[in-house]
Steps between C-alpha positions, in 0.01 A plus 500: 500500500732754425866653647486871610762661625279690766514408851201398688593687837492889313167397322342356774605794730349730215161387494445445855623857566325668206153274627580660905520827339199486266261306796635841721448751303094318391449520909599833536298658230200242531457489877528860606232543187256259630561656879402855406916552531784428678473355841550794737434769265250763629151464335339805325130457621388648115717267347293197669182606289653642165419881563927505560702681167819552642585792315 
């Protein structure tokens, strides 16, 4: 095994936040798309049946 001179606290709180923010950011683009959008967004009735173009 080798020496590094890196400490294990700064790494460790690296990858666990970088892993929090990567599982967040997943939900909040994955869910809403799998709901039909956010929770508590109004729903466009022609957007249910893909006549919707939103321009």
């Amino acid at each position: 095994m080798s020496h590094t001179d890196t400490l294990f606290l700064p790494t460790m709180l690296a990858v666990v936040l970088s892993t929090t923010l990567f599982v967040m950011s997943m939900a909040f683009i994955v869910i809403p798309y799998a709901m039909g959008g956010h929770p508590g967004e109004p729903r466009v009735p022609a957007a249910q049946n893909g006549q919707f173009h939103p321009t």
